[in-house]
N, C-alpha and C positions, 0 to 999 in steps of 0.2 A: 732530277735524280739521274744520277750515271749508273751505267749496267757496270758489274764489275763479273770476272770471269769463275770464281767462288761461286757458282748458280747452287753447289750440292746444299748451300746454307739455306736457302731461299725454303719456308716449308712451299711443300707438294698440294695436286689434287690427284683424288682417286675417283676415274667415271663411277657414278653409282647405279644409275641407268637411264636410258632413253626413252622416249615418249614419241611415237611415231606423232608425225602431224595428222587432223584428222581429217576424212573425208570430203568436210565443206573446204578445207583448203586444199583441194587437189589444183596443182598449178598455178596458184598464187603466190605471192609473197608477202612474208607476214614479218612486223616492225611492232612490237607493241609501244600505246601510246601511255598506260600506268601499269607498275608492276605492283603488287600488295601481298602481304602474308598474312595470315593468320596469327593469334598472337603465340597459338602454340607449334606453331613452323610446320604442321603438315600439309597445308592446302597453300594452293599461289594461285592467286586470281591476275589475269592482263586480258587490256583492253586494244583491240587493233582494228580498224576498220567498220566501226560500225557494231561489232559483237565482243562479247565481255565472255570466257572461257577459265575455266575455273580448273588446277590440275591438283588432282589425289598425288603427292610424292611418295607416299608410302608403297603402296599401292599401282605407281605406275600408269595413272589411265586418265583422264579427263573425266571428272563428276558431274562438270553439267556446263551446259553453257547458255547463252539468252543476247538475241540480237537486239539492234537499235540503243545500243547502248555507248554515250560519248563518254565515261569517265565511272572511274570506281572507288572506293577508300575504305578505310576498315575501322570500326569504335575498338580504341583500345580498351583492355581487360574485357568485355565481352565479346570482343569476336565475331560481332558482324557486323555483315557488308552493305554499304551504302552502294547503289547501283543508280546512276542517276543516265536519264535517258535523254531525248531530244526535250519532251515536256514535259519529263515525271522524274521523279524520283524514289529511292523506297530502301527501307535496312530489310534484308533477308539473311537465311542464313547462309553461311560460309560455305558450311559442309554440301548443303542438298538448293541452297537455293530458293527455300521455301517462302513465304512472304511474313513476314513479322511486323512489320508498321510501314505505313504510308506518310512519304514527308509532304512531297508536292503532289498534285495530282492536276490536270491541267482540265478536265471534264465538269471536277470541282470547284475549278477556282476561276468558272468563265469572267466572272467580275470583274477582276484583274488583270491587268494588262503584263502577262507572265509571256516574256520571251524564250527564244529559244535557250535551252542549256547548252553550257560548254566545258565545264569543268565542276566539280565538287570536292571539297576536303572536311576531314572533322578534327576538331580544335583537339590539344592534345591530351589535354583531361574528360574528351567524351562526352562532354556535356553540349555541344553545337555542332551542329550541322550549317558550312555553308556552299551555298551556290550559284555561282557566275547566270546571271541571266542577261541575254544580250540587250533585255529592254531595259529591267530596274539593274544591271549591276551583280555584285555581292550580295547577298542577302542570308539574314539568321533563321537559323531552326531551330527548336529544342528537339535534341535525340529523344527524350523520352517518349514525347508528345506528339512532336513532327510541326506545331505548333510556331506559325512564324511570328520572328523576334524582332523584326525589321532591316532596315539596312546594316553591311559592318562596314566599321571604320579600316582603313587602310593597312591596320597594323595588330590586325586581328587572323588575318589568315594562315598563322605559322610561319616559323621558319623555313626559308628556303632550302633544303637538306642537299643540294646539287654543291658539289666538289667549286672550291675557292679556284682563281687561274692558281696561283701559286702551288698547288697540291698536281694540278695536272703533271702526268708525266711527259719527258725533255725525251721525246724518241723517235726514231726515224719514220715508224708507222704511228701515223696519231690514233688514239683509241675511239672507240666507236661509242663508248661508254664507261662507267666507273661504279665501284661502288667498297665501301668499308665492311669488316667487317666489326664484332666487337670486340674484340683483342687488337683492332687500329691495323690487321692487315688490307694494302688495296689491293682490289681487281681491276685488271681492264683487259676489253676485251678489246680484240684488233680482226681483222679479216685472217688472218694467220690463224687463230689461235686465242690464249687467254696468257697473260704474264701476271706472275702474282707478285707482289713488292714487301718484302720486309723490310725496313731500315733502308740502305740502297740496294740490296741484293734481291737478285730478278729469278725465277726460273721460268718457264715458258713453257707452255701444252699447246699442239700443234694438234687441230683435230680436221675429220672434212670426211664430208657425207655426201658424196656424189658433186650436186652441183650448188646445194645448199649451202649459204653463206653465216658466221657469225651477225645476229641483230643486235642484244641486248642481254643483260646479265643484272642480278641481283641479289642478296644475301640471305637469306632467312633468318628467324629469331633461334631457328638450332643451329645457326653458323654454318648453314648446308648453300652450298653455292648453286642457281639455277640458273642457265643460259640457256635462248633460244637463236636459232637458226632463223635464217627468212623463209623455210620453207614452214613455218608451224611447230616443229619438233625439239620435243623441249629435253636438255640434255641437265641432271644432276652431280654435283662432285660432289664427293666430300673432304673438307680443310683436312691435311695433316703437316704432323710434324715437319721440321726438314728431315731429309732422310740421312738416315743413318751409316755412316760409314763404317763396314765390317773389312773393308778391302784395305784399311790401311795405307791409301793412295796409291793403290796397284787396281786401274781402272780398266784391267784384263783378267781380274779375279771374278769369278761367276758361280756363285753357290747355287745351289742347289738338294741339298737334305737339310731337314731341321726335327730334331727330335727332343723331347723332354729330358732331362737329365734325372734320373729316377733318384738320387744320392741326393738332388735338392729339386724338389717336383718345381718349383719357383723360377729355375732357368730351363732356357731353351738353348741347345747347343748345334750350331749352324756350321756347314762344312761344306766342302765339295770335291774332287778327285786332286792329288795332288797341292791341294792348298791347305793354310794353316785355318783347326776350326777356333771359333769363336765362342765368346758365354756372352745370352743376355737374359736379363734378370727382370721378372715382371715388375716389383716389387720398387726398382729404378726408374723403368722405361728405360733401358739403356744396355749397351755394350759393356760389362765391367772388365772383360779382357780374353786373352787368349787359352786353348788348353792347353797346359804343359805337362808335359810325362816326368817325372820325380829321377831324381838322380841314382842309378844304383849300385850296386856295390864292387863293381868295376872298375867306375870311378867316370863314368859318361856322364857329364852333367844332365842339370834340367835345361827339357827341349822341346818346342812347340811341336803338339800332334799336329800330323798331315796326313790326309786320306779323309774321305767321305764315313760320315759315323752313321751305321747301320742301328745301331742302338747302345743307351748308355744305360746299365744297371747300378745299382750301390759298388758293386766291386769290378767290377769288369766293363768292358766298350768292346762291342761289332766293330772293325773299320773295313770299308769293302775298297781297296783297290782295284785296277783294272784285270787282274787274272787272277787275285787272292781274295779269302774275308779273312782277316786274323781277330784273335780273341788276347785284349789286354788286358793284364791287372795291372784296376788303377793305382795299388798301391804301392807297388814295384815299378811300375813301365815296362815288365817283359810281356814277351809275347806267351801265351801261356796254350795256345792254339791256333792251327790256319788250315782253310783249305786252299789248295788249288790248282786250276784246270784249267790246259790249253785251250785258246782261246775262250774263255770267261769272262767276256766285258761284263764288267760291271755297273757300267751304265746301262745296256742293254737289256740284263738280264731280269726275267722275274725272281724274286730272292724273301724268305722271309727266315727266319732265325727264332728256334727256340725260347726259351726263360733262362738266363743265365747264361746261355750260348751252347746249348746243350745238343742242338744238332740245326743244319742247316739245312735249307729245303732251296735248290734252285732250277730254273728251266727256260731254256731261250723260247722266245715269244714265237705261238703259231706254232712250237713244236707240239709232239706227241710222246714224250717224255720229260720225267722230272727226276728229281735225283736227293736224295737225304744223305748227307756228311755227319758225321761225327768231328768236329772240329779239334779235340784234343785226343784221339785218337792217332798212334804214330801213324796209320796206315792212312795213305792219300786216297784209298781208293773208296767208291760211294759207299754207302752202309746199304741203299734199296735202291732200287730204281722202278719208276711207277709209271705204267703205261697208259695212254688215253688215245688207243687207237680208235681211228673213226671217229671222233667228237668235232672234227673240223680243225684241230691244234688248243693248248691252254692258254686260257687269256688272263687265269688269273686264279693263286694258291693263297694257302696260307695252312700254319699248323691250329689244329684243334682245342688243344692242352699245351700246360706247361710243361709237362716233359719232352714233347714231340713226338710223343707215337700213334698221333692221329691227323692225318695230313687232311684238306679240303681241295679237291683243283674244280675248277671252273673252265667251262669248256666254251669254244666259238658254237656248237650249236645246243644249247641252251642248258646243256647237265651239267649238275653238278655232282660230283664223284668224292667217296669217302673211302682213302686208305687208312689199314693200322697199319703201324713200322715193327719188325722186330725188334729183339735187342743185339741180337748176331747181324754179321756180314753174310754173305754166302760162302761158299768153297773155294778157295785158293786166290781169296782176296775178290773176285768178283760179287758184284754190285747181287743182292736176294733180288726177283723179279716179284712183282707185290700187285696183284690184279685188286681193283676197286670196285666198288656199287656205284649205284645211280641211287642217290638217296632225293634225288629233285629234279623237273623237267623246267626250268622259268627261261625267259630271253635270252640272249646272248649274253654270256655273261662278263662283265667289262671289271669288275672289282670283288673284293673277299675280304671279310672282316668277321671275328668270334668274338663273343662276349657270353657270361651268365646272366640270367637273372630267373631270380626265384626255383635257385635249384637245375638249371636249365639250360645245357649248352645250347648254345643261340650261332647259327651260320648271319651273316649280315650278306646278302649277294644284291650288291647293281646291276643291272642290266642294259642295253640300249635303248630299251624303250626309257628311262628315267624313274623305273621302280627300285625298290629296293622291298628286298624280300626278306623275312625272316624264315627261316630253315631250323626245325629241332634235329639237330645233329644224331639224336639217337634212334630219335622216333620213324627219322626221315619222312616228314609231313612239314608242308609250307604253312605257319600258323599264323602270319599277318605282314600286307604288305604297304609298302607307305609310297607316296609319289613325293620325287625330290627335285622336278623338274621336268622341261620336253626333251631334254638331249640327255646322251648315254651319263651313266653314274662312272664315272671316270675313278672315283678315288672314296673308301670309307677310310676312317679313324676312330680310333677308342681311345677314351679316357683310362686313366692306370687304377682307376676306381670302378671302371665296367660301369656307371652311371650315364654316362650320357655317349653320343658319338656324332661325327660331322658327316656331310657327305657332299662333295662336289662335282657339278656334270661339265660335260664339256663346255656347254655355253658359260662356264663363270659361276650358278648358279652355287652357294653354299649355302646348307641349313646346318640348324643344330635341333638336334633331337636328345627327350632324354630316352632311359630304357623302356620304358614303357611304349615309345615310339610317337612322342608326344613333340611335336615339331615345337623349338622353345624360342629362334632366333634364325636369322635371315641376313644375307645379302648376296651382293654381285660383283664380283674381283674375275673379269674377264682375263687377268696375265695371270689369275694365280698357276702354280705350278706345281707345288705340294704343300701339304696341310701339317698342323700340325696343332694337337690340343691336351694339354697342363690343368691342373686346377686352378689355375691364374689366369691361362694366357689360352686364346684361340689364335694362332697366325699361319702365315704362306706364305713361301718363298714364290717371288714374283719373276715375271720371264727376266728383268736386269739383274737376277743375283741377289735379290734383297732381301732381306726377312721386314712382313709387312703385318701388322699386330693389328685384327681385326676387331670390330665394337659390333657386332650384327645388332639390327633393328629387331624389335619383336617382333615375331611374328603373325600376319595377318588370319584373323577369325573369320574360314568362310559360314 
């Protein structure tokens, strides 16, 4: 197969996570000699040197392991493992290990002239056990029974599932290994890296962990791709798509905001400063096309939006520019509001925007001031300005209500402060001065997110330690806290239904929780960059610019 230079066709892997190597292999190298899965793809058993290691994927850890062990294999539809050892052998379970039937056993079989073992398989229907013994051979077992069936014949031991020459890939670095998955994509893994092959088109994942090398790789029954390193540490992907082109073939486009389009909760509208946004639609999996602003009666035709979308409601879109936010209606294309303020990076800034665009709240990071806009107001100047002197600077606002007359800021040292907004400016166009409470002392606070339920404004505050606090906005009492991880909460979202919400730490880490605070779904998108959740779709724009539609795992029951 030829590499062709179309790699963007090729699907993708996404690390899902790592598995340090364990303790007994401190300073070894590790080559496994069988890889096996379980039939329902969360456990991966490999055998290397002597010990058989069994890895929790889900979960992330090693379940158990057992030495003196040459080889391993798995009874389809039930799921366990044959562990055959120097002079024994035995089905246990997958999961824990445990012992379920004895095939060989060498203590009981002094009679017999029973050599050393060196390999075992089981036929593909389950019903045989066999195994290499260096004195008799091959020989039969019944799985049920363990019960020997005598010698096999030559053409009893399965097919050999190892890659034809012909199928090998034609490339400068030869692969260290191979394998399929079931939709007939190959893997192979190379000292570089990992190349995944569709049809002829290649893309390639470059990874390296100190001084540990690519060994071996293998596919699970969930299509979940498992490589290990020769240091022990076993690294997970998960298969996706090819990735999707929002750029248009302008491979200096780099998005960065993705928000729900509330006018069709079904798409996501993907943007970033200066560049044209895009619609994808869950409902596709796909890009159906560009936003266009509507012809108006001027006679300006229709014209791709440009600018980073702060938020899209049924009639109107936020788009924040670098020193403006303007407010459009969708069904005109004028600008129907703007604010804006010298030097007001927009990318910098902290910013969150009313319901319908009804007032703006912004503040540069680490300062000690925020600022509330009226955005269709002719006056440019702030409507309040809210002080948080002494808190260490704000690390992180949001408004309360749909109107905006109830701000949240979150401070570097650990308060969180509750202003109301008038509905007046102050005197001769200057900003009203608006002192706040302390309605909560919790960590540092790194994110801010409102939601109801049952009657009940609800503050959502991450912290650095990797909590996440709930806050009764009125009551000012912490009434339950949830752990979303060891690293800061970097980022909340809410659903447009207040039912569920996401939360991502800095290490990658995203859950999904519903209101109740009931963690519902799980994983780890180390590039993600910001979130974004629909009643269809969970995703995150990733550090390339991409919008990346996530599947999270259930979450695990401690």
């Amino acid at each position: 197969m030829r590499r062709r230079n179309d790699v963007a066709m090729a699907p993708t892997l996404r690390l899902v996570s790592r598995l340090a190597p364990p303790p007994s292999l401190a300073g070894a190298r590790f080559l496994p000699k069988r890889v096996v899965f379980h039939p329902r793809g969360r456990y991966v058993a490999a055998t290397c040197d002597g010990t058989l290691r069994v890895w929790d994927l889900d979960e992330g850890r090693i379940a158990w392991e057992r030495e003196e062990v040459v080889d391993c294999a798995v009874v389809p539809e039930s799921g366990e493992l044959l562990v055959v050892g120097w002079f024994d052998a035995s089905l246990v379970s997958f999961e824990r290990g445990e012992l379920i039937r004895t095939i060989l056993d060498e203590d009981e079989d002094e009679d017999e002239d029973v050599g050393e073992l060196t390999a075992g398989v089981v036929t593909s229907d389950g019903a045989e056990i066999i195994l290499w013994d260096a004195a008799r051979g091959p020989m039969r077992y019944a799985t049920s029974s363990g019960a020997e069936l005598g010698a096999a014949e030559a053409d009893t031991t399965g097919d050999d599932d190892r890659l034809d020459d012909d199928d090998r890939l034609d490339d400068d670095e030869p692969p260290l290994a191979l394998a399929r998955s079931s939709e007939g994509l190959i893997f192979t893994i190379h000292r570089s890296g990992i190349a995944v092959v569709a049809d002829v088109v290649l893309s390639h994942h470059a990874f390296s962990y100190g001084d540990a090398k690519p060994a071996a790789l293998a596919v699970s029954p969930r299509d979940r791709l498992v490589t290990w390193l020769d240091d022990g540490s076993c690294l997970t992907w998960r298969i996706e798509p090819a990735p999707r082109d929002f750029s248009a073939g302008h491979s200096e486009w780099k998005y960065d905001h993705a928000v729900v389009d509330e006018a069709a909760p079904g798409r996501v509208i993907v943007s970033g400063y200066g560049l044209p946004a895009h619609v994808w639609e869950a409902a596709r999996g796909s890009v159906v096309g560009a936003v266009y602003m509507p012809a108006d009666e001027e006679g300006q035709a229709e014209r791709p939006l440009h600018g980073a979308v702060l938020h899209a409601w049924p009639s109107s879109m936020a788009i924040v520019h670098l020193e403006s936010v303007s407010l459009i209606a969708r069904a005109s294309g004028h600008v129907v509001g703007s604010v804006h303020s010298h030097g007001f990076d927009g990318g910098a800034f902290l910013r969150a925007i009313a319901r319908g665009g009804a007032r703006l709240l912004h503040a540069a990071p680490s300062s000690h001031r925020a600022f509330v806009h009226d955005p269709t107001s002719a006056s440019q100047h702030a409507l309040a300005e809210l002080s948080a002197e002494g808190a260490g600077g704000i690390t992180a606002l949001v408004f309360a209500d749909e109107a905006g007359s109830l701000v949240l800021l979150g401070c570097a040292d650990g308060t969180l402060r509750r202003y109301r907004i008038p509905d007046a400016a102050g005197r001769d166009g200057r900003p009203l001065p608006v002192a706040g409470v302390t309605i909560a002392s919790v960590g540092a606070v790194r994110s801010l997110a409102c939601m109801e339920h049952q009657g009940v404004r609800l503050a959502l505050v991450g912290d650095t330690t990797g909590k996440v606090r709930y806050v009764d906005v009125e009551r000012a009492v912490v009434v339950r806290t949830l752990d979303a991880g060891a690293d800061p909460v970097v980022e909340i979202v809410t659903s447009l239904d207040g039912s569920r919400f996401c939360t991502r730490t800095g290490g990658g880490r995203i859950r999904m929780w519903d209101v109740g605070g009931t963690c519902t779904g799980e994983c780890v998108e180390p590039t993600a960059r910001a979130l974004v959740l629909g009643t269809e779709v969970v995703g995150m724009i990733d550090a390339l610019g991409q919008l990346v539609v996530l599947e999270p795992s259930p979450a695990q029951k401690t």
